[in-house]
C-alpha positions as CSV (number, residue, x, y, z in Angstrom):
1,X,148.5,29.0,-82.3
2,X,147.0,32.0,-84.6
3,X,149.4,34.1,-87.0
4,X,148.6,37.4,-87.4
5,X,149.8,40.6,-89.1
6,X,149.9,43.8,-88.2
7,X,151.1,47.5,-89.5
8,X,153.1,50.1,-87.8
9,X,154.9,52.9,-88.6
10,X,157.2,51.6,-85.6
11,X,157.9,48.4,-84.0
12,X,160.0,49.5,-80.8
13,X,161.5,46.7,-79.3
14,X,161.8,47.1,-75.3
15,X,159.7,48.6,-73.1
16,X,161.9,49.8,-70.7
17,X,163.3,52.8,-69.5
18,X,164.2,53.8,-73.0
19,X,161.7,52.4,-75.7
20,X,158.9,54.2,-73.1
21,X,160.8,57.2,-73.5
22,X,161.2,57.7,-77.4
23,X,157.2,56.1,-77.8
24,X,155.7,59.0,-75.5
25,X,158.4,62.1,-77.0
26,X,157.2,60.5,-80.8
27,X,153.9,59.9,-80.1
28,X,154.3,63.7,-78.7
29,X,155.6,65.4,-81.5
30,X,154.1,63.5,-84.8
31,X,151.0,61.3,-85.7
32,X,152.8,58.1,-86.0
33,X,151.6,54.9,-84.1
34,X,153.4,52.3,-82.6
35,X,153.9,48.4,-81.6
36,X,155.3,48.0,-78.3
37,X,157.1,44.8,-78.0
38,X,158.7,43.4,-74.3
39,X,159.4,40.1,-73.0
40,X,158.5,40.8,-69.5
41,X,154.8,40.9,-68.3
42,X,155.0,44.8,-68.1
43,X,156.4,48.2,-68.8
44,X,159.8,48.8,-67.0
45,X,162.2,46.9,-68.5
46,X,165.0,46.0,-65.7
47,X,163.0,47.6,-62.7
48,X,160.8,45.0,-62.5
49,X,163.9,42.7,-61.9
50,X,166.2,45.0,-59.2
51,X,166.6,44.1,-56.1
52,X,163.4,45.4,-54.0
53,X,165.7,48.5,-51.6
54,X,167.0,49.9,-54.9
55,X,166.4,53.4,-55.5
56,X,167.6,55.6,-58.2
57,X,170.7,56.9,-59.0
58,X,169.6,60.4,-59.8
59,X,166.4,62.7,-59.1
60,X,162.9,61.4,-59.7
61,X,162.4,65.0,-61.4
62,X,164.1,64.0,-64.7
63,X,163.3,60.0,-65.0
64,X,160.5,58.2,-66.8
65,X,158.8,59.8,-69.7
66,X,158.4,63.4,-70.4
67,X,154.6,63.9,-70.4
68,X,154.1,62.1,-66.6
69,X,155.8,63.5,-63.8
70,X,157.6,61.0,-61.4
71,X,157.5,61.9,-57.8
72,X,156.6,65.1,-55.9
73,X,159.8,66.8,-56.5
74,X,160.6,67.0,-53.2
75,X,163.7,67.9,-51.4
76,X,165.0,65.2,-49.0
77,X,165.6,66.6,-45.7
78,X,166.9,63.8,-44.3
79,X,169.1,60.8,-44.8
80,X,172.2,60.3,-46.9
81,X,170.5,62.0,-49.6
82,X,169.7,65.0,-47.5
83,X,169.3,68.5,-49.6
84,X,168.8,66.8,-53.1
85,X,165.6,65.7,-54.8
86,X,164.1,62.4,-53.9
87,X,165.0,59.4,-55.5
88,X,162.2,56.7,-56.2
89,X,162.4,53.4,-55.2
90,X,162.6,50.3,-57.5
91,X,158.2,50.0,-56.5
92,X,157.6,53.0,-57.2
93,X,159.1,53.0,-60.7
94,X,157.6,50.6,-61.5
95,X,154.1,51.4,-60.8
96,X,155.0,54.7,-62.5
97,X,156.0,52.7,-65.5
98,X,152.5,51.5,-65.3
99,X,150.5,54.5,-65.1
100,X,152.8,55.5,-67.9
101,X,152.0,53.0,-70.2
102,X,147.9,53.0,-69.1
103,X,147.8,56.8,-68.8
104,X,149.3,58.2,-71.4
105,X,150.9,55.5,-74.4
106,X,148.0,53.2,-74.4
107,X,145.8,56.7,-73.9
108,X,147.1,58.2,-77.0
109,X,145.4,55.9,-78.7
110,X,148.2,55.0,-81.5
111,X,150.3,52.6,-79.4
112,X,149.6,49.1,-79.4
113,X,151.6,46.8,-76.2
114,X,152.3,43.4,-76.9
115,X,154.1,41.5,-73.4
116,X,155.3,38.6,-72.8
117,X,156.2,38.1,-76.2
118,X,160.1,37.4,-77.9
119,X,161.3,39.5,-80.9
120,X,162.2,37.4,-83.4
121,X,163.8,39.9,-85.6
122,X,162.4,41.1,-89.4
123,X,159.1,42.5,-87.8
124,X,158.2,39.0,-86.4
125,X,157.5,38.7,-82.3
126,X,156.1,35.8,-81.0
127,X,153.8,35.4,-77.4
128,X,155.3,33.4,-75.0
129,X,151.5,32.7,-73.5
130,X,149.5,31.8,-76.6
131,X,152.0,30.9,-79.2
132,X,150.6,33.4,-81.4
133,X,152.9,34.8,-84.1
134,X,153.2,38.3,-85.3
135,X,154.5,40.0,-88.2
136,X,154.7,43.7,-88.2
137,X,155.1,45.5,-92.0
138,X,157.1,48.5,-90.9
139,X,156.5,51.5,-92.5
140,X,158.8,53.3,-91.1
141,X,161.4,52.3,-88.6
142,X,162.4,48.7,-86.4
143,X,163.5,50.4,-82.7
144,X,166.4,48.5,-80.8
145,X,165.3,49.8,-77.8
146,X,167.3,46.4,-75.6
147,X,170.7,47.6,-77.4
148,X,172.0,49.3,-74.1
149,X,170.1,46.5,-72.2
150,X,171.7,46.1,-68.4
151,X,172.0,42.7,-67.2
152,X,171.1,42.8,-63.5
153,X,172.0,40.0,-60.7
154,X,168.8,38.5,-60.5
155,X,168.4,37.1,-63.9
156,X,172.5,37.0,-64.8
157,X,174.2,33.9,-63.3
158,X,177.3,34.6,-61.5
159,X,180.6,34.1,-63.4
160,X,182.1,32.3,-60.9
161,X,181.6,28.6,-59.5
162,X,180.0,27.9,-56.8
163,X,180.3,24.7,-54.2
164,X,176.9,22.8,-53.5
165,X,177.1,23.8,-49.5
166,X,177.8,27.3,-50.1
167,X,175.3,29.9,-49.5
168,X,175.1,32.1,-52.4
169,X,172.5,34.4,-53.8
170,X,171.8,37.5,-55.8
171,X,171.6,40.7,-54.2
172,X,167.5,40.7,-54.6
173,X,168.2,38.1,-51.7
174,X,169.3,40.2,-49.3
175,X,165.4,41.6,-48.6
176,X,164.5,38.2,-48.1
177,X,166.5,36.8,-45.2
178,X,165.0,34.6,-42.8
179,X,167.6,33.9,-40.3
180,X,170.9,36.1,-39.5
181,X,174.2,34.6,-41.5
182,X,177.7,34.7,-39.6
183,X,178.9,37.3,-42.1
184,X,178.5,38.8,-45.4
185,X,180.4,38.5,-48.6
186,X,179.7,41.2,-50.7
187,X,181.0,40.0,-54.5
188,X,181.5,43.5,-56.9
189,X,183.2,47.0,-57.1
190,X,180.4,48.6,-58.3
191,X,177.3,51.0,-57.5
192,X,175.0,47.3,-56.9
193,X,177.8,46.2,-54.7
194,X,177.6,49.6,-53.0
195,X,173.7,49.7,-52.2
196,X,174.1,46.4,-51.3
197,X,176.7,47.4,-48.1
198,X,174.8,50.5,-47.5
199,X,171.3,48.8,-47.2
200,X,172.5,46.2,-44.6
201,X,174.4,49.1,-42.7
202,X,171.2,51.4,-42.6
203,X,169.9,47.8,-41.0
204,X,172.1,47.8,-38.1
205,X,174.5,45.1,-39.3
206,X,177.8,46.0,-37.9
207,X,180.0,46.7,-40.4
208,X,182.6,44.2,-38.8
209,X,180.2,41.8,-40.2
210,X,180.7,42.8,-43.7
211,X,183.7,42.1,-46.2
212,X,183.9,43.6,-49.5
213,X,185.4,41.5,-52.4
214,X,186.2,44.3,-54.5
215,X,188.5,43.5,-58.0
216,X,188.5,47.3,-58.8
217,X,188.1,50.8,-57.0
218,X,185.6,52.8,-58.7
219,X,185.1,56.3,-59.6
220,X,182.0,58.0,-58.6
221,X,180.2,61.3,-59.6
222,X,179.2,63.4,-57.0
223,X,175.4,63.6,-56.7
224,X,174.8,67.2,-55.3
225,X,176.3,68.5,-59.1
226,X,173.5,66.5,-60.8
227,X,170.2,68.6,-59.2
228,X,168.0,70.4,-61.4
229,X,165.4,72.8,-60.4
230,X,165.7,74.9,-58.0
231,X,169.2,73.2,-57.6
232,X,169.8,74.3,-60.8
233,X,172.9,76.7,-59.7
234,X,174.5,73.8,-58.2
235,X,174.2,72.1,-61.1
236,X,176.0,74.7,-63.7
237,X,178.5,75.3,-60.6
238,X,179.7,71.4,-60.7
239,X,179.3,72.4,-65.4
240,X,181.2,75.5,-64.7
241,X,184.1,73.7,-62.7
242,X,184.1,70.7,-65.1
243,X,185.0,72.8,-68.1
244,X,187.6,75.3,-66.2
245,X,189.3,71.9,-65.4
246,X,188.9,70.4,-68.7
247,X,190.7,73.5,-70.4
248,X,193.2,74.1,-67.9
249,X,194.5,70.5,-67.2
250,X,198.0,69.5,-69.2
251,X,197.2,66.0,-69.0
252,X,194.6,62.9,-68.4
253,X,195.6,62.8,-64.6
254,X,196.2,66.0,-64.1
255,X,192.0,66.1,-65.5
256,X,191.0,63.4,-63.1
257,X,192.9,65.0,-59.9
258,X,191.1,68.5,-60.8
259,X,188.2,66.7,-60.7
260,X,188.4,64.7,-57.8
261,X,189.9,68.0,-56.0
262,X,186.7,69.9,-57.0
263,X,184.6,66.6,-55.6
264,X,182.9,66.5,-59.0
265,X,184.3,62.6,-59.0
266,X,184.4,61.1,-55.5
267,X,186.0,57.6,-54.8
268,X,185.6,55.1,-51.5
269,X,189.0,54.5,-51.1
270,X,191.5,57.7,-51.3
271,X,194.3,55.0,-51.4
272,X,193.8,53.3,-54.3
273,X,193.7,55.1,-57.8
274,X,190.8,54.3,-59.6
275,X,190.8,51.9,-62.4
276,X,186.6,51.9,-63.3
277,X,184.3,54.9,-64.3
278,X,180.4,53.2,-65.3
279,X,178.8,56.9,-64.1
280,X,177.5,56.0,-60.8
281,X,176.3,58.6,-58.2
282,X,176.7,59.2,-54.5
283,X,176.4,61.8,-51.7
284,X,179.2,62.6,-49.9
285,X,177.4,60.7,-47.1
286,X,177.1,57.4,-48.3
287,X,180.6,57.4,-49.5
288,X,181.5,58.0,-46.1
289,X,178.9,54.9,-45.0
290,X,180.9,53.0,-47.5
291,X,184.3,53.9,-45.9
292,X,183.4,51.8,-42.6
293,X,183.7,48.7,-44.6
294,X,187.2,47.6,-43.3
295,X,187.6,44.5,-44.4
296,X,188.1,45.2,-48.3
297,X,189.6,42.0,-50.3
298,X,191.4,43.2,-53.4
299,X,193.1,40.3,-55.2
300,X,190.9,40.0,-58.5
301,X,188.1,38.3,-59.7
302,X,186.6,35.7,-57.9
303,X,187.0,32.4,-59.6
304,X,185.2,29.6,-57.1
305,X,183.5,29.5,-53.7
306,X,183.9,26.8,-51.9
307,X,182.6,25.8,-48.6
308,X,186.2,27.3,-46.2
309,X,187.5,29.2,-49.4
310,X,186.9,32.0,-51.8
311,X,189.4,31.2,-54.5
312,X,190.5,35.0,-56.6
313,X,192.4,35.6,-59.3
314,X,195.1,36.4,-57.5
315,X,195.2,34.2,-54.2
316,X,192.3,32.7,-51.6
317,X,190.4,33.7,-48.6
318,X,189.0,32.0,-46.0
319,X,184.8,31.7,-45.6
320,X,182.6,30.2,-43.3
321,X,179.5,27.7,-44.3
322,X,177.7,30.5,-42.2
323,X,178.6,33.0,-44.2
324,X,175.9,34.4,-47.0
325,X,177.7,35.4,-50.1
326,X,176.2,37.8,-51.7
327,X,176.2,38.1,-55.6
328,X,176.5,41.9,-56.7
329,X,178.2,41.3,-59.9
330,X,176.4,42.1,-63.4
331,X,177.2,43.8,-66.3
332,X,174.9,46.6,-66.0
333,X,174.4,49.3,-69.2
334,X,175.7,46.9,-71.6
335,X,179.1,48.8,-73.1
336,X,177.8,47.6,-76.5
337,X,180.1,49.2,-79.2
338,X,178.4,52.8,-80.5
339,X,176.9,52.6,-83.8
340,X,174.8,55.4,-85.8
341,X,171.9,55.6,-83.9
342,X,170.1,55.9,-87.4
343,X,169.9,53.8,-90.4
344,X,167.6,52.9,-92.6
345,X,164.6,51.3,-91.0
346,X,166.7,50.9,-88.1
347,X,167.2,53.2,-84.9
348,X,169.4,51.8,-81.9
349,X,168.8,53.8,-79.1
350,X,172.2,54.7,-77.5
351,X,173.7,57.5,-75.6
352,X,174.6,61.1,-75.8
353,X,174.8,61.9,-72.9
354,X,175.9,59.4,-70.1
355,X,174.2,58.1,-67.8
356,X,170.7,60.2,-68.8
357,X,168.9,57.0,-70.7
358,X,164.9,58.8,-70.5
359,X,166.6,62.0,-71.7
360,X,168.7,60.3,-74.7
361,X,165.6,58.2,-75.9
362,X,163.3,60.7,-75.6
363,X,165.7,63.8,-77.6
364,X,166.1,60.5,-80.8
365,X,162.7,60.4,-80.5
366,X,162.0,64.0,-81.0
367,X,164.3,64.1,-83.3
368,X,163.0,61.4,-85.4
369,X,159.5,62.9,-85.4
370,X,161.0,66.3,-86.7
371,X,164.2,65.1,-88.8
372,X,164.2,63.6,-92.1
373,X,167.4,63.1,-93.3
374,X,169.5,60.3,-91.7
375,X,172.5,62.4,-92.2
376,X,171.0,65.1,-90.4
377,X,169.4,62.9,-87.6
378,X,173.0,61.7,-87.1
379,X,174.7,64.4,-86.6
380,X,172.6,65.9,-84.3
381,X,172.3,62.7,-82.3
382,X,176.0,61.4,-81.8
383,X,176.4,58.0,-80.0
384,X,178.3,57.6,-77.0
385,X,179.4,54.1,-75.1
386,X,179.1,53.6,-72.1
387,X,182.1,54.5,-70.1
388,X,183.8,51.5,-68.1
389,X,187.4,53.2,-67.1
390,X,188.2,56.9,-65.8
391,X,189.8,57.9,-69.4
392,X,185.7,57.2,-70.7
393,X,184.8,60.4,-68.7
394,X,186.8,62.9,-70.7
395,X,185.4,61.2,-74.4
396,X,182.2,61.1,-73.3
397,X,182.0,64.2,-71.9
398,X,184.3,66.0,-74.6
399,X,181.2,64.0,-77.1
400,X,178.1,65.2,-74.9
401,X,179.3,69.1,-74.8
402,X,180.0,68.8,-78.5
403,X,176.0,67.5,-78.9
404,X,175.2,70.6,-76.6
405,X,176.5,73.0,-78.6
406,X,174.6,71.4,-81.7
407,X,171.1,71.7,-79.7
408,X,171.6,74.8,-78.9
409,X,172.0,76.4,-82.5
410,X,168.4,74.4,-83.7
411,X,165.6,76.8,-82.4
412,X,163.3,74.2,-82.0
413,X,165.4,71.5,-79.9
414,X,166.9,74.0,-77.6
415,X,162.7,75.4,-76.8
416,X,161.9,71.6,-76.7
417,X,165.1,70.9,-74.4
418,X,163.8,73.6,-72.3
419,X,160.6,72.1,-71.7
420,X,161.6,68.5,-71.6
421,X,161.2,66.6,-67.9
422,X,163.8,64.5,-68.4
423,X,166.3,67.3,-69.4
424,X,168.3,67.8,-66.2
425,X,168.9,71.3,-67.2
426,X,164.9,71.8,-68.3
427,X,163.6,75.4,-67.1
428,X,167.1,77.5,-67.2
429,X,165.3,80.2,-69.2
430,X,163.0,80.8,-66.4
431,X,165.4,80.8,-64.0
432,X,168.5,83.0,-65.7
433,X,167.7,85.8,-63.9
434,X,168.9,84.0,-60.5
435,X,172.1,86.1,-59.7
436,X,173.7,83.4,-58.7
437,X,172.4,80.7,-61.6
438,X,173.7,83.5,-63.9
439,X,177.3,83.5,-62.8
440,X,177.7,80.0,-62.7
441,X,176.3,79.9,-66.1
442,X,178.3,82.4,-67.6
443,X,181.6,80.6,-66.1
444,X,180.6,77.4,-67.9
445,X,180.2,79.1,-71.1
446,X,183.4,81.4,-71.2
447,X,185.3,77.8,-70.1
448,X,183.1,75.5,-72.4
449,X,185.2,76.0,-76.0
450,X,188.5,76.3,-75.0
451,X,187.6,72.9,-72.4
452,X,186.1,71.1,-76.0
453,X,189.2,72.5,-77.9
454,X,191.8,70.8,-75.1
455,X,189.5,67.8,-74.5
456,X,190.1,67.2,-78.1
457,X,193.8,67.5,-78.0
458,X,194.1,65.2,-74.4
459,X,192.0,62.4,-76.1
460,X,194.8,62.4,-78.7
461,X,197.3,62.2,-76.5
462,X,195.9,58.7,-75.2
463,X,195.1,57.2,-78.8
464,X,198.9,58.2,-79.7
């Protein structure tokens, strides 16, 4: 085992989704070079352990790294995600991740990849092949690029017990059956859960054969407001209607009922209010897939399986030995506390916008490059948590818009904004003179400071 030392003027920890983004949008916009540091065997970060029929949860046009286009930007024609761009699957990612890394990071020339190696913390990372240690002097900046880390069922135990006889497995699992099961138990209320049902019911299985252990109903956003390009009208209609609800509403669930009314938040069951938000997306079409699921088990937690029970929080189900139970549980985003995204020798990759993570990283690291002052760097990059209940859609939104309105008075972000690929709203300069783009564009802004100006005023009304 060697020790070696090495100099950086960043060591980004995590080479996932969002250390790849704020290495290729720095490397782009400055001369500094960087160590890479992951303890996986490649770029990718939690792709490389999702289930294998996952797909993403928003248009290949805006994911990955700005200077490498994922995808063809193709309009599906077909399918539950019919008239939307395509969304890559969990393969695809991650060979894109690869070309990523290969093509353009490692191309640069001033990025260095270490994998397979464990962050130890004050510049040191040790390789979990060799033994080698390294210690990085930092001339600039340590990233925390794992800060937002997802945990994912395949490498997150469940948190429940489970009886020796029982058949049990994470949802990765489920593209690896042999033999047919007697039923299956789907464990978890959210968007894993859901691709899970709607993979084995695009596979024929009858969905008498499924049951749905579901401890909360879940809020989703509707996926035909979140299209850029061409779609961009759709997009500022679903902005537009947003903010007219946002300054118009007299209360939080006056808010939410404008929203769902507008179908700009969509839920399975129209029975049951809500009690999660985590910013999933979903076509109209698979929500109505997901409402075939009869047999929906709402009594909690689970808290053991054993081989004829499934004992919950609140009271216990019967199972089968035949039936597979299917683990869809995990944390995902982690709902880590925000913290300046900016300190000294320190940035923690975080948030402004939910549910965008190539777009966030990649605008820090612009801003980074460009920015000297912390203060300054702060203000202009404001963290937001991730949501986990429906009251987290009006602060983070109310903190996103705010952030807008800042990009949009610094010359340079807004022209770099316009040009980013992972900006959902990249190009609307080019396309302004679209008649219709226009007027849903010019609704969002008349309805965008008076919507700030009451979203202030209803998050009050929930802290008092």
């Amino acid at each position: 085992m060697a020790s070696r030392i090495l100099e950086a003027d960043y060591l980004v920890v995590g080479a996932g989704a969002s250390g790849m983004a704020f290495a290729d949008a720095l490397i782009a916009a400055s001369d500094a070079d960087v160590v890479l540091v992951d303890r996986r065997f490649a770029a990718g970060g939690h792709w490389n352990d999702s289930y294998p029929f996952i797909r993403l949860h928003q248009p290949s046009a805006y994911y990955g790294v700005n200077s490498l286009p994922l995808g063809t930007d193709a309009i599906d024609t077909t399918g539950l995600n019919a008239g939307m761009y395509e969304r890559a699957s969990g393969r695809e990612i991650c060979a894109y991740y690869e070309r990523a890394m290969n093509e353009r990071l490692l191309a640069f020339g001033r990025v260095r990849f270490f994998p397979q190696c464990d962050y130890l913390g004050r510049g040191e990372f040790v390789s979990r092949l060799t033994g080698d240690r390294f210690d990085v002097a930092v001339r600039r900046a340590v990233v925390d690029a794992a800060y937002l880390e997802p945990r994912v069922p395949a490498t997150s135990p469940p948190a429940f017990g489970v009886d020796d006889e029982v058949r049990c497995a994470p949802v990765n699992e489920l593209a690896h059956q042999e033999e047919p099961p007697d039923g299956y138990t789907i464990v978890g209320a959210g968007k894993t859960a859901a691709d899970a049902i709607l993979y084995l019911l695009q596979n024929d299985v009858p969905p008498t054969l499924i049951r749905w252990i579901k401890p909360r109903e879940a809020w989703y956003l509707n996926r035909r407001f979140t299209q850029g390009g061409e779609l961009l009208p759709t997009l500022f209609d679903g902005l537009a209607l947003q903010a007219e609800a946002c300054a118009e509403a007299g209360s939080q669930t006056e808010l939410i009922d404008r929203l769902e009314s507008t179908e700009q938040l969509l839920r399975v069951d129209p029975s049951v209010a809500p009690t999660m938000f985590r910013s999933p997306t979903a076509s109209t079409a698979e929500i109505e897939q997901l409402r075939r699921v009869d047999e929906v088990v709402r009594l909690g937690r689970v808290r053991r399986i054993e081989a004829d029970a499934i004992r919950l929080e609140q009271g216990s189900i019967p199972t089968t030995p035949g039936t597979l139970h299917v683990y869809a549980a995990a944390g995902g985003l982690n709902p880590a506390p925000e913290v300046p995204i900016f300190s000294q020798g320190r940035i923690r990759l975080q948030s402004m916008r939910i549910g965008l993570t190539p777009f966030n990283s990649a605008l820090i690291g612009y801003v980074e490059a460009t920015r000297s002052d912390i203060a300054v760097k702060n203000r202009l990059c404001p963290p937001n948590r991730q949501p986990n209940i429906p009251a987290d859609w009006i602060r983070g939104t109310l903190i996103a818009w705010q952030a807008d309105v800042l990009w949009a008075r610094e010359h340079d972000i807004a022209q770099w904004m316009d040009a980013a690929r992972t900006n959902i709203s990249r190009g609307l300069r080019e396309q302004r003179s679209r008649p219709e783009l226009a007027g849903n564009v010019a609704r969002y802004r008349a309805a965008l400071e008076p919507a700030i100006a009451n979203l202030h005023r209803l998050v009050e009304l929930r802290s008092s």
